[in-house]
N, C-alpha and C positions, 0 to 999 in steps of 0.2 A: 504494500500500500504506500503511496508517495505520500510523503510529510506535507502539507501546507507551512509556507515561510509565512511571520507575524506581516502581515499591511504596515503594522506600526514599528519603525526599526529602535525605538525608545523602549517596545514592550518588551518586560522581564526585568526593567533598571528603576531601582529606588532608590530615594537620599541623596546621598550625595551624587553618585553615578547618575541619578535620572538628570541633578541639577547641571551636570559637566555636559552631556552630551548634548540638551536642551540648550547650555548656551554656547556652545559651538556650532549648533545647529543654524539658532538664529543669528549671530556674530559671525559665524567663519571661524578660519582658525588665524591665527595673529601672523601679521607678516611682518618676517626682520626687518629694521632697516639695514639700508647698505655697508655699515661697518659693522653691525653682529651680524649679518650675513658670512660676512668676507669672513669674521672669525670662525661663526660655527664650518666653515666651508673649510679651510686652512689651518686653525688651531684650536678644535672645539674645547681644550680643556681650557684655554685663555679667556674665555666666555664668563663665564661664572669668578673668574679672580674680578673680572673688570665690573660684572655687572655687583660685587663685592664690595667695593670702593665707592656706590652709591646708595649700597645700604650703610655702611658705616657713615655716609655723607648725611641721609637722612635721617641716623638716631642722634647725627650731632645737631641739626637743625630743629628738631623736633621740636612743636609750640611757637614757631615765627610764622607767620602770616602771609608774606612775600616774599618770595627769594627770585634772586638774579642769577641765570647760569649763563658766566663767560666762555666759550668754546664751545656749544651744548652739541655740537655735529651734526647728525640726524634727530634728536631728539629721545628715542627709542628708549635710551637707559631714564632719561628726566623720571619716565614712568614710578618708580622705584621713590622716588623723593618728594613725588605728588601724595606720596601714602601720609609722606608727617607734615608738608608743609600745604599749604589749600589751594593757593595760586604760584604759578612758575612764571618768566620770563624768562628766554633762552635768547641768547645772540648768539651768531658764528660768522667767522670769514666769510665760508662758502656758500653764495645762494643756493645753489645746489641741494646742498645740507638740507637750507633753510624750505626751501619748497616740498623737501619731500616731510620734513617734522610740523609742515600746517594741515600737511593731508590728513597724515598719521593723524594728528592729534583732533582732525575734524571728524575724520571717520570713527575715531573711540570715543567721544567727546570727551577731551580732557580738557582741564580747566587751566590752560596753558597757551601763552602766546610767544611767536616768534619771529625775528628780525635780523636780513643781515646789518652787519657791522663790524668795523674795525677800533676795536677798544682801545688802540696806542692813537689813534684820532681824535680821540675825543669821549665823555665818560655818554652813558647809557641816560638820555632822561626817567626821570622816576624818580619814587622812591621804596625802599626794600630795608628789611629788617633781616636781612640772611645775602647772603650771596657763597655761590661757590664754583671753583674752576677746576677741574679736573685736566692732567694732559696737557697744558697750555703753555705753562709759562716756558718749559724747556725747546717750546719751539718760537718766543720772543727773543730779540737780539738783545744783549746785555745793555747796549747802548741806548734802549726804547722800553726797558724794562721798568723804571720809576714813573714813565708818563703812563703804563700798562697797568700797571697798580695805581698810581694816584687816580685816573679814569675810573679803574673799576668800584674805589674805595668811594668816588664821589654821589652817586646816588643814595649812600647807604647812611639809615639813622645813626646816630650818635650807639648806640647802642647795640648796633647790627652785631650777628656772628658771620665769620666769614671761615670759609674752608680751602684750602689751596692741596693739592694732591699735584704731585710730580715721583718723575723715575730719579731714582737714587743713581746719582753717578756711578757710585760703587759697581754698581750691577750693570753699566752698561757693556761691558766684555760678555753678560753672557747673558744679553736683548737677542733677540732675532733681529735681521738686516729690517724687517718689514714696520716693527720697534721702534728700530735706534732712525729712524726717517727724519730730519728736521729738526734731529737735537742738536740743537746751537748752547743748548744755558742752560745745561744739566747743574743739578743743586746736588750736595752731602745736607746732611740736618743742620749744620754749621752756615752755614753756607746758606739757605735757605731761612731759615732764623731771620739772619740778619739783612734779609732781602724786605723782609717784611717787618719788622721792629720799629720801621722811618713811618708807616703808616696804620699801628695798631699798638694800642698802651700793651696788650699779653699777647702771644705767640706760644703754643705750646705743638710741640714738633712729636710723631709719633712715627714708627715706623709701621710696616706692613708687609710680609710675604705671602703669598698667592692668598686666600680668601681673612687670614691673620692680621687683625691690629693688634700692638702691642706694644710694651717700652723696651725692647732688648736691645743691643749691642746694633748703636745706625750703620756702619760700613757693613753689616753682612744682614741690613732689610734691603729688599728687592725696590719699595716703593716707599714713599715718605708721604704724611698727610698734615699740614700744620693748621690746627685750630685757631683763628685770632677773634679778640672779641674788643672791643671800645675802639670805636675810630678816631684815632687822632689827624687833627685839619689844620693844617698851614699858617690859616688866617690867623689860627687863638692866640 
C-alpha cells in the first residue's frame, strides 16, 4: 500500500521546531552579506571569532540608546549589537558596503541606518551615546589617525562609551595574506592605549584570541579590544 506524504510539510513539528521552520518558511532563510560570505566560503572557522568581537562589543555597550559604527562594511555583523543597543548608525568607505546593508536591513526590518562616509573628512552629524569601530583603525594612515579619532569622538555625548577592536601586531606573522590587507597602523596594547588617551579620560585595553576576551599576557593575544569611556574635547 503507498504511504500518503503530509499536504502540510510543518505537520508532525511542535515548539520550538514548529516555531523554526514556520519562520523560515515565511522569512527565507538569511542571506550573508559579502564579507561573511567570503568567510564562510574560505575560512568558515574565522566566522564565529569575528562575529565574537560583536558580541563582546554588545555586552560592553549594553543600556546606550544610540550607537555609531565607524567601518560597519556590509552591515551583516551590526545585527548582533542591535540585540543591546535599540538604534544603530553605521558608516563605511564603500558605497558598495553601504547599499547592500540598507537592503539587508530593509528586508529584516532592522532599526538601523546607513551612510557612506569618510571619517578622516570630517566627524558623522548626530548624536550617540556609544560608538564603536571594529577593523578600522589599522587600515588609517598614522598621519590621518588623530583627525580619525577626533571625527569619530565628535558626535559623541560627554559620557559616551566607545569601543575600538584592532589586530594585534604581534600576531601579524601569522594573519592570512587575505588579513594582513591594508595594514598600515597595526597597534600592540601599548601602542594602542596611547592612540586613544588624547581623546578619552579611561582606556582600558583587553586582549582577545579567537572567540576569548581576557586580560592575559598582550604580545601573545591574536586581537586587542580597548574600552574608552568620558570624552575629552579640545575646546574645555
Amino acid at each position: 500500500m503507498e504511504t500518503k506524504q503530509p499536504t502540510d510539510p510543518a505537520a508532525g513539528l511542535h515548539g520550538a521546531s514548529l516555531e523554526i521552520f514556520e519562520g523560515w518558511n515565511t522569512k527565507g532563510p538569511v542571506v550573508l552579506g559579502p564579507s561573511a560570505s567570503h568567510t564562510w566560503r574560505t575560512d568558515p572557522r574565522r566566522l564565529p571569532i569575528t562575529l565574537a568581537r560583536y558580541k563582546h562589543v554588545a555586552k560592553l555597550l549594553a543600556g546606550k540608546k544610540r550607537a555609531l559604527e565607524v567601518g560597519c562594511g556590509d552591515g551583516f555583523n551590526l545585527r548582533i549589537v542591535l540585540q543591546a543597543v535599540p538604534f544603530i548608525h553605521g558608516v563605511d568607505l564603500s558605497n558598495v558596503y553601504v547599499t547592500w546593508a540598507k537592503h539587508h536591513a530593509e528586508v529584516e526590518g532592522l532599526n538601523c541606518t546607513f551612510e557612506q562616509a569618510d571619517v578622516t573628512a570630517g566627524p558623522i552629524p548626530g548624536n550617540f551615546d556609544a560608538a564603536y569601530s571594529l577593523d578600522v583603525i589599522e587600515h588609517i594612515p598614522l598621519a590621518e589617525e588623530s583627525k580619525f579619532l577626533k571625527n569619530l569622538v565628535a558626535p559623541l555625548c560627554d559620557d559616551a562609551v566607545c569601543v575600538i577592536g584592532t589586530p594585534n601586531v604581534h600576531s601579524e606573522a601569522y594573519a592570512s595574506k587575505w588579513s594582513r590587507e591594508g595594514h598600515i597602523n597595526l597597534k600592540s596594547a601599548e601602542t594602542l592605549k596611547a592612540s586613544l588617551e588624547p581623546f578619552f579620560d579611561n582606556v582600558f585595553v583587553f586582549a582577545m584570541n579567537d572567540e576569548m576576551l581576557h586580560t592575559g599576557f598582550f604580545p601573545m593575544a591574536h586581537y586587542l579590544i580597548a574600552l574608552c569611556a568620558g570624552v575629552k574635547r579640545n575646546d574645555r
